[in-house]
ROZA-218182 format. One record per residue (C-alpha): z, y, x; residue in three letters. Coordinates in steps of 0.2 Angstrom, whole numbers, plus 5000, padded with zeros to 4 digits. Each point is the difference from the previous one (the first is absolute). Layout:
% residues N
ZYXALA/...
This chain:
% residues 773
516849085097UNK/499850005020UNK/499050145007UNK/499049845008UNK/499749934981UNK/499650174996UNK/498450025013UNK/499549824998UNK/499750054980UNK/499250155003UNK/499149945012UNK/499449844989UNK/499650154985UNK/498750115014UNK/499349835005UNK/499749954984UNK/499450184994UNK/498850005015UNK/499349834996UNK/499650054982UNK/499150155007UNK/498949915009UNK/499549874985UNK/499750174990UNK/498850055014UNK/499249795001UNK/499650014980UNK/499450174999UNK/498549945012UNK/498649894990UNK/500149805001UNK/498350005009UNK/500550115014UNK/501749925003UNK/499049855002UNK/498850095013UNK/501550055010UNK/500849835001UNK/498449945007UNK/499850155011UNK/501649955005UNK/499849815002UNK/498350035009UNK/500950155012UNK/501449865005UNK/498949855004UNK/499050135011UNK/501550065008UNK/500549815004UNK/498449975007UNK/499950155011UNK/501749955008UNK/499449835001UNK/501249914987UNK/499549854992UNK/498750054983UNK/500749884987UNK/501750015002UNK/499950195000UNK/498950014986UNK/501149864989UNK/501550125007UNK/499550154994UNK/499249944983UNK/501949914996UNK/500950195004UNK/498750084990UNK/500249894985UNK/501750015002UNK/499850195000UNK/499050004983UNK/501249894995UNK/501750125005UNK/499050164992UNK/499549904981UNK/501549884998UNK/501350075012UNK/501349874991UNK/498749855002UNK/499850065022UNK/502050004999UNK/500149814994UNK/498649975011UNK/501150045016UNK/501249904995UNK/498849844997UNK/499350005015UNK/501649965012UNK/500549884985UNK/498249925007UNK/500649975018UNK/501649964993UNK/499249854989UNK/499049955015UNK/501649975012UNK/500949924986UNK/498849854999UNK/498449975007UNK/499649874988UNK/498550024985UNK/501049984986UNK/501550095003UNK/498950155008UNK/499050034985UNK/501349984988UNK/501250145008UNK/498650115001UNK/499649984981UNK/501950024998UNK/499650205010UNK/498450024988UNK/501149954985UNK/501650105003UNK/498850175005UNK/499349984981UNK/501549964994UNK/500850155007UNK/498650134995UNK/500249934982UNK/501950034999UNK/499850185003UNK/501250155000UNK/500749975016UNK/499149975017UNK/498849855001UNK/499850015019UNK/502149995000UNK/499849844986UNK/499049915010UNK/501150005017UNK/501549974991UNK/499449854992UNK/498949925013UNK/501450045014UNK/501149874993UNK/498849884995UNK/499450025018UNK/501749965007UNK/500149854988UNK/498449915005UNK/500350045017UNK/501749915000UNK/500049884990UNK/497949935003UNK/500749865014UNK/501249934989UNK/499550004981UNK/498150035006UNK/498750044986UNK/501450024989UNK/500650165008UNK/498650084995UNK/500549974981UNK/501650095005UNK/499250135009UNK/499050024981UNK/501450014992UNK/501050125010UNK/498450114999UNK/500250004981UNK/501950025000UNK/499850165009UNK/498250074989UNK/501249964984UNK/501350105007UNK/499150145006UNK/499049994981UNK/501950044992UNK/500350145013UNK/498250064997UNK/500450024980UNK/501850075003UNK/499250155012UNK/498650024986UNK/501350004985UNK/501050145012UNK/498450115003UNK/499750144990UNK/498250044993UNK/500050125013UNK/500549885013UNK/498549864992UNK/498650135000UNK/500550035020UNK/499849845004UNK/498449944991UNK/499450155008UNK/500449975018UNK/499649824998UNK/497950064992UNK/498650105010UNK/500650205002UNK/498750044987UNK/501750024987UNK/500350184995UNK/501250085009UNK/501150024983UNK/500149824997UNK/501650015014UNK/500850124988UNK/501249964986UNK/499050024984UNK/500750134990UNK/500449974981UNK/498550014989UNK/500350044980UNK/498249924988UNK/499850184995UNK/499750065017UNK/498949855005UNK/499050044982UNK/500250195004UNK/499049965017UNK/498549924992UNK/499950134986UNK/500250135012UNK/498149925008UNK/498350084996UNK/499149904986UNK/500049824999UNK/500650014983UNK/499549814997UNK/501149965015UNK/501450074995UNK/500049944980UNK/499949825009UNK/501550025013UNK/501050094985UNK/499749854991UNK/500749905015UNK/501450095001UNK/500549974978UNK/499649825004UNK/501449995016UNK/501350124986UNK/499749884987UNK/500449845012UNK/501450115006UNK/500650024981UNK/499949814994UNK/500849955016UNK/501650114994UNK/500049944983UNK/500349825007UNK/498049944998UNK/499249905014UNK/498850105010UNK/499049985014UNK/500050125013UNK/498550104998UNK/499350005016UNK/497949985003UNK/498750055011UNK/498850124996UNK/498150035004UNK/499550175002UNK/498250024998UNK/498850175000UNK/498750115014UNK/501150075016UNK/501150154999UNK/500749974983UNK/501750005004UNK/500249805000UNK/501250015016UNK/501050154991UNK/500249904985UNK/500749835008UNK/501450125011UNK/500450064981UNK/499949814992UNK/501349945014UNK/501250154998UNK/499949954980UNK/500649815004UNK/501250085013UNK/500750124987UNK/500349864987UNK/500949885016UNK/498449875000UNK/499750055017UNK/501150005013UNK/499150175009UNK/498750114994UNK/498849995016UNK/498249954998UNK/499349895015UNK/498250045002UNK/498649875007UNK/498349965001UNK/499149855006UNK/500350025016UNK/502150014999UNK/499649814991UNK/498749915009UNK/500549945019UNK/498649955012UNK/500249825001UNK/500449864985UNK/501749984997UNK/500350175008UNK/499750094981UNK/501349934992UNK/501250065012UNK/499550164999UNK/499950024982UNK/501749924997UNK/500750135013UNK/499450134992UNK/500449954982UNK/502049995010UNK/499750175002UNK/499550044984UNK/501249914990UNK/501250094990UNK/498950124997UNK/498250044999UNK/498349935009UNK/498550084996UNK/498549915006UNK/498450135000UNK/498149935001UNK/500849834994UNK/498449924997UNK/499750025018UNK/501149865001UNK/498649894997UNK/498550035010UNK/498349884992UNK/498850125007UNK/499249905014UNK/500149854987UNK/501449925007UNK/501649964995UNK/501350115007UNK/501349875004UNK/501150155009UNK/500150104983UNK/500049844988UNK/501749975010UNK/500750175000UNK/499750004981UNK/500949814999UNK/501650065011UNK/499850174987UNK/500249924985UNK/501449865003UNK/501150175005UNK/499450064985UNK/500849894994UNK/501449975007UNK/500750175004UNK/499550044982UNK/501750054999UNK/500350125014UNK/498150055001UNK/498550114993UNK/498149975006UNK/498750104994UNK/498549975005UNK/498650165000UNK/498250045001UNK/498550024992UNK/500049904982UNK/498149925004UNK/500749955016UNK/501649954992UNK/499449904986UNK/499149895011UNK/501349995013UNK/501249954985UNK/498649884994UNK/500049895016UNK/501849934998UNK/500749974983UNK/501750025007UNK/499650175005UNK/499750064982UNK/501549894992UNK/501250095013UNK/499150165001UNK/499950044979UNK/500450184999UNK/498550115001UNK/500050185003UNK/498750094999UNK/499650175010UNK/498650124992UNK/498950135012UNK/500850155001UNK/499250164987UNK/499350155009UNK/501450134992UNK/501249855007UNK/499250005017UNK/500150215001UNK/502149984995UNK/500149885012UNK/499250125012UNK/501250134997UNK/501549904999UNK/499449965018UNK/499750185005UNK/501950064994UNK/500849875011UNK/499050085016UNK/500350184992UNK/498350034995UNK/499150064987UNK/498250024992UNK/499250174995UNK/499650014981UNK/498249995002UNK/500149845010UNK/501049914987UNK/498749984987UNK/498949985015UNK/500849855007UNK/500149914981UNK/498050034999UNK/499949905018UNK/501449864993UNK/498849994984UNK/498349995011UNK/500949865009UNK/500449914984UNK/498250004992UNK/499649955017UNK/500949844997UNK/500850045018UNK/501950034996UNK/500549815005UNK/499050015013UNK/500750145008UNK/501949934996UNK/500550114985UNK/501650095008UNK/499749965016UNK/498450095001UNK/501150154990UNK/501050015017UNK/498649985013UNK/499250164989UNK/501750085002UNK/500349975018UNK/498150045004UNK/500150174990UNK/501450065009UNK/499149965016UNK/498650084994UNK/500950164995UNK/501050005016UNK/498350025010UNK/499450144989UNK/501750115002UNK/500049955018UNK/498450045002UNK/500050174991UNK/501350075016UNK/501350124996UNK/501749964993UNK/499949894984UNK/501050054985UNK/501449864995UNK/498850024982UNK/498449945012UNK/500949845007UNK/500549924987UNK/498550044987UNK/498549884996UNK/498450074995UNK/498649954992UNK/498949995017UNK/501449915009UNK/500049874986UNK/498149984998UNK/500049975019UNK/501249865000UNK/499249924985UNK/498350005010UNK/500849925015UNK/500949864990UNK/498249974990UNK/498949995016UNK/500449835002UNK/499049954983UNK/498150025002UNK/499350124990UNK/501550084992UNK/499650185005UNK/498149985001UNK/499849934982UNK/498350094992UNK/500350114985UNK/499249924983UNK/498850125001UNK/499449975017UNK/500049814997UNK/498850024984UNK/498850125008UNK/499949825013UNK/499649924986UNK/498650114991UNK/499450015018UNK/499249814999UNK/498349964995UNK/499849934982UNK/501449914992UNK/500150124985UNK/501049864989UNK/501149985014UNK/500250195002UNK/500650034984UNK/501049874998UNK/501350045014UNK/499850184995UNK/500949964983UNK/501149885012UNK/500750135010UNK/500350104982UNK/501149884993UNK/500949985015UNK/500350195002UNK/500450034982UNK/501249875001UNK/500850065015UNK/500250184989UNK/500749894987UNK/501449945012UNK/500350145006UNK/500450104983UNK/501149864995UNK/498649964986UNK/499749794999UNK/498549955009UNK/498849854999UNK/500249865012UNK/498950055017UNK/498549895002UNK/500349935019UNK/498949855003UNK/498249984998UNK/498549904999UNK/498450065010UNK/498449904993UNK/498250025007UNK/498849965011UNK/500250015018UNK/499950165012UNK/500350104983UNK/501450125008UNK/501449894995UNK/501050015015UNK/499850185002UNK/500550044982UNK/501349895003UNK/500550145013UNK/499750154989UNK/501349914988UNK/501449985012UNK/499750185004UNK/500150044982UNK/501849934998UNK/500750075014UNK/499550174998UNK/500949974983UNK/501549945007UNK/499749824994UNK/499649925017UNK/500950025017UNK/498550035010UNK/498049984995UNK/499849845012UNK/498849854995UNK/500549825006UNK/498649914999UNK/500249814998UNK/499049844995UNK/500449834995UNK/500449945019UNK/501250135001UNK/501149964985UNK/499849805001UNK/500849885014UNK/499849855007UNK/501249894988UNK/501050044988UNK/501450095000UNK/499250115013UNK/498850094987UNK/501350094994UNK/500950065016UNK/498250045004UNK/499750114983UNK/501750085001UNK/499850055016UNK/498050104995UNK/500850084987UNK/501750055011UNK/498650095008UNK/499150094988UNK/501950064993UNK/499750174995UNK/498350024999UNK/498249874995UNK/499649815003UNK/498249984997UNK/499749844999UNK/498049955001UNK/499249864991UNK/501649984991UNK/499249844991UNK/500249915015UNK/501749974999UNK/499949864988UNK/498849885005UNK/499349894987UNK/499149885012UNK/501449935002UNK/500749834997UNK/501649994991UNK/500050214999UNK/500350135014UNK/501950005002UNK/499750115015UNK/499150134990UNK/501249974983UNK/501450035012UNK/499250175007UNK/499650054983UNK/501949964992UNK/500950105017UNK/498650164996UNK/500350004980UNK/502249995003UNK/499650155016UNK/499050084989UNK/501250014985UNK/501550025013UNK/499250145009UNK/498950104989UNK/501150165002UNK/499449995020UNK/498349944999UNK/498250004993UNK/499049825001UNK/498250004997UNK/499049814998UNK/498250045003UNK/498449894999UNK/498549974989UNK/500450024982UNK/499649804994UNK/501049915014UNK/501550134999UNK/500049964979UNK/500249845004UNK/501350025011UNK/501350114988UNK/499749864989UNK/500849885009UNK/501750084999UNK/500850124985UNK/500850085012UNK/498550075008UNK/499050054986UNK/501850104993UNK/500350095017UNK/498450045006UNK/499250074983UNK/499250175005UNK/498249945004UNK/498650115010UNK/498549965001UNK/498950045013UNK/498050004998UNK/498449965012UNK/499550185008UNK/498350064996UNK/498650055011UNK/500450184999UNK/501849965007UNK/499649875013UNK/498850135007UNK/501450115000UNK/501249885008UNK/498949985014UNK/499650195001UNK/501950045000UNK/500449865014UNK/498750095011UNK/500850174998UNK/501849945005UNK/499149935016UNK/498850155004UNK/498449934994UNK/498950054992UNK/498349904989UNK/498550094998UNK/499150024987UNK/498849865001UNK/501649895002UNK/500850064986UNK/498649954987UNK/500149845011UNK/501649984995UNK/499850054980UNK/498649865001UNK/501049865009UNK/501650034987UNK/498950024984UNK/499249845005UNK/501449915006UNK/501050064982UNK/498649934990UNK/500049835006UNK/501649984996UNK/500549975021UNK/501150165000UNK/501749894997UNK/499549895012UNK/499750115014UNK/501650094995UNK/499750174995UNK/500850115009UNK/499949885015UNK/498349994999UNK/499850175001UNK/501150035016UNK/499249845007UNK/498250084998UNK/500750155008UNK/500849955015UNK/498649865003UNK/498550174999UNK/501350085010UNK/499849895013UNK/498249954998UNK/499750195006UNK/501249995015UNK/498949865008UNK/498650104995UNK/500450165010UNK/500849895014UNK/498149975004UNK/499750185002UNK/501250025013UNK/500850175001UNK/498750104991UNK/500750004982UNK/500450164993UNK/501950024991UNK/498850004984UNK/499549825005UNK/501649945004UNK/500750044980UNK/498549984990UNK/499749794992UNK/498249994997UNK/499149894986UNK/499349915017UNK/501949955003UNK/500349984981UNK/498849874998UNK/500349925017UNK/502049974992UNK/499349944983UNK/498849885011UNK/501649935009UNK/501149994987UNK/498849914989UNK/499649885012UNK/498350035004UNK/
């Protein structure tokens, strides 16, 4: 080779090195903000033009075409390359002939060899496309004034002669290339997302490796019984292929379903190396995407990215996280974008079955009805592995496995510490939440940060022992950091604290008991657990009956508390709902509407008020809405009674009525309190307590006002009307304010004494007004 040859190629390799740095650089910035700068950009160049006094429309139509074309060049560099060489193929069609016809056919005869080219693959489309429409060209151009519309025909056919030959050069090059040679060019052809070690050779893999590799993973022992099994299926295909059976090759696509940080990524890199070891795949690389990488901003423009992608992918792996995202319903719309992406998915399904695995992964409630809405999807997709939670002890080797490969280590006390912390996540119900292994190296990293700033800060000259060693109070710190985000976490009441609430209220003695031998149980059981002794099945829903402003909500409180100081609940919070907050406006929306109140109330307690209102039997024809509300909340309940406590609260008649319209609620919701009228005694001191939190005071006139008003109002039977409680604090703030008007005509003369103390003057003046007279 010439030293000219020589600097041309090296020069074509830094040119080509710089461009794919700067596509890195263009994808590592979010679509929305590469959006904003093209617009900056578009805006910044029509206000140039007009400060120079060019002409607006033409600048701004100018600088839109070289900024498409820019997007263009940086996602599809080989689609920009065909491009340049359509466009003089344009001006060439116009000064071949002017004439409709003709025009319009040569210029479908550019579109059609461009597709043609990009389609053929393996070699240059850009190069395809000028060597067949040069000729073609030339043939129309020469022979239009004598054989006329019949040149065109010819310019066709010369066209095809030349994609049919570049087609047989285009599978000679392929059937030259090594795997090696392949993977490099799927890879420069894609988006620079590909891992750098897709550009290597793949080693030789043996199946025990591979297998070796997944037993050598933490837990998941389900997991690997299942992909063990895959493997004795592929042997045994292999086997009855060698005694001279018919076989199949025993290729599939998987779905990998289970809460985040379970290893579903690790295990698809292991799947593909087991298909690579027994030669059903032609590379061992794994192709990772999410609905972004599949669904393009226009129609049309998804399926062109997803079959680009799937190039990349193919002999080998794609991995597809969040599939379900695919398929976004969650306005109410259908999501034609995803619905095309998942069309254009499954025909390379299926047609690059051969040279092709797709596992699709996410959460399996999610999955399951992503699955549901295309039967295809599930026909294709039939392999189902499950990914459990991880286990505290499995969480604590993962956290030293992580530690050794930094060089650090924990202190023997913060060992059995760290495993208490894993198990108080768990009987939180927080692990998924928190991403199972991943949270296991966010703890890591933020305890070494956290040790780091107490040797630093200590001054002096740290041992070697003191860098690398984590101790209890450097682990505890990071714990506490990575909880913040979940309300309530560190500031869950002790049961002791939370029952001492509870004996607090006026009256409900019944009630009182009752959660006492509750919040036994639950412990008990917990002890159970926890000594590896069988335990009952935890009581988690309930059913609060009684009459109004009977302290329903704030037990409600007291019992959220009560299972999150026993570790049962993630925080002590109370979503409180009603029937407008579950039901829709048509159907189908009820149940977005339902899941989304009790995504909410994850972790903790949906209250849901005058639960008997959900099923309305005034109805004609039955309340689908309420059926519909009712049906989502019984499947969430069962679903997730590990994460959450649901309490149905009304008067004890109309909520009867209402667990008998469904089996379902009556089974689920079977531990009853019942919550009785207070007596006078305890109204009186309701109202005396509510003036005590406020800094009032009643007199003693007022408070035999009171006993009089409450004894009278109890024996009439107008208590539950009034609504207890309510009543109470109603009478209170309405006296409260009866003496404010009354001092304000003073002026400024009242004493302190005054200004605290209700009188039975302002007692009777509230009883007056709230009774009407």
């Amino acid at each position: 080779m010439r030293d000219s040859d020589r600097t041309r190629a090296a020069g074509r390799a830094t040119a080509r090195e710089l461009f794919e740095q700067v596509r890195a650089r263009y994808f590592r910035l979010p679509p929305a903000l590469r959006r904003v700068l093209f617009g900056v950009v578009l805006v910044g160049t029509v206000g140039l033009g007009a400060a120079l006094g060019w002409e607006l429309w033409g600048t701004f139509v100018t600088a839109a075409i070289v900024l498409g074309f820019l997007a263009l060049t940086l996602n599809f560099p080989r689609a920009a390359a065909t491009v340049l060489v359509l466009v003089p193929w344009g001006f060439a069609v116009v000064l071949i002939s002017q004439a409709p016809g003709p025009l319009m056919l040569l210029s479908l005869l550019g579109v059609l060899v461009a597709v043609g080219a990009h389609l053929i693959g393996w070699v240059p489309p850009w190069l395809t496309t000028l060597m067949a429409l040069v000729p073609a060209g030339v043939a129309a151009a020469a022979l239009m004034p004598v054989m006329g519309m019949a040149a065109i025909s010819l310019s066709y056919g010369v066209a095809i002669a030349v994609l049919i030959y570049r087609f047989v050069v285009a599978r000679r090059v392929k059937a030259e290339m090594t795997a090696e040679d392949q993977v490099r060019v799927r890879a420069r052809d894609g988006r620079p997302e590909v891992p750098a070690d897709r550009n290597a050779a793949p080693s030789p893999i043996s199946v025990a490796e591979a297998l070796g590799e997944l037993d050598a993973m933490i837990g998941l022992a389900p997991v690997k019984e299942q992909v063990r099994s895959i493997a004795a299926s592929i042997e045994a295909s292999r086997l009855r292929a060698e005694a001279g059976y018919t076989a199949e090759r025993p290729m599939r696509h998987f779905v990998f379903v289970g809460p985040p940080g379970t290893g579903k990524t690790s295990v698809a890199r292991t799947v593909a190396k087991i298909f690579y070891a027994f030669g059903l795949l032609e590379t061992p690389y794994v192709v990772e995407a999410q609905r972004a990488d599949l669904v393009g901003e226009f129609l049309g423009a998804t399926a062109i990215k997803t079959n680009e992608l799937v190039d990349r992918a193919l002999g080998g792996v794609l991995f597809i996280d969040e599939a379900y995202s695919l398929i976004n319903s969650a306005d109410g719309q259908p999501d034609r974008f995803g619905s095309e992406a998942v069309q254009t998915l499954l025909k390379r399904a299926e047609d690059d079955r051969e040279r092709l695995i797709i596992i699709l992964a996410g959460y399996e409630q999610e999955m399951t009805g992503f699955l549901g809405s295309n039967p295809g999807l599930s026909s294709r997709f039939a392999t189902r592995v499950r990914f459990p939670s991880y286990a505290p002890h499995e969480l604590l080797e993962i956290t030293e496995l992580l530690q050794g490969r930094r060089g650090d280590r924990l202190t023997p006390e913060a060992r059995p510490a760290l495993l208490g912390l894993f198990e108080d996540v768990q009987r939180r119900g927080l692990t998924d939440e928190l991403g199972n292994a991943r949270f296991a190296r966010s703890l890591v990293e933020a305890a070494a940060q956290a040790r780091d700033v107490r040797v630093v800060g200590a001054g002096g000259t740290p041992s070697t022992e003191d860098l690398v060693t984590t101790t209890v109070a450097d682990v505890t710190k990071a714990f506490n950091e990575l909880t913040a985000r979940f309300r309530g976490y560190q500031a869950t009441p002790s049961l002791e604290e939370a029952l001492a609430d509870l004996d607090s209220m006026a009256g409900l003695e019944p009630v009182k008991r009752q959660v006492h031998a509750i919040a036994a149980q639950l412990k008990v059981a917990r002890m159970r657990q926890e000594r590896g002794l069988p335990a009952p099945t935890q009581m988690r829903h309930f059913v609060f009956v009684g009459p109004p402003g009977t302290g329903k909500t704030t037990v409600a409180r007291i019992l959220g508390r009560i299972f999150a100081a026993l570790g049962l609940l993630a925080r002590p919070d109370v979503v409180e709902a009603q029937r407008a907050d579950l039901v829709g406006q048509h159907l189908g929306a009820t149940a977005i509407k339902t899941n989304e109140l009790v995504d909410r109330a994850l972790g903790g307690v949906l209250f849901i008020d005058e639960a008997y209102s959900l099923v309305n039997p005034g109805y004609a024809g039955g309340d689908a809405f309420g059926a519909e509300a009712v049906q989502t909340l019984l499947k969430r309940a069962e679903d997730d009674r590990d994460r959450l406590v649901i309490v149905l609260a009304g008067y004890e008649r109309e909520t009867d009525a209402f667990l008998s319209t469904n089996p379902g609620l009556a089974s689920r919701f079977n531990q009853r309190v019942r919550f009785p009228s207070y007596a006078p005694a305890e109204l009186s001191r309701i109202a005396v307590r509510l003036a005590e939190q406020s800094g009032d005071v009643f007199d003693d006139e007022a408070r035999a006002d009171l006993d009089e008003v409450f004894r009278m109002i109890c024996a009439e039977g107008l208590i539950d009307g009034l609504g207890n409680g309510r009543f109470a604090r109603s009478l209170f703030e309405r006296a409260a304010m009866r003496r404010d008007v009354r001092l304000a005509a003073i002026g400024g003369t009242a004493s302190a004494a005054q200004l605290t103390t209700i009188t039975s003057q302002d007692v009777r003046a509230a009883v007056d007004e709230l009774s009407g007279r």
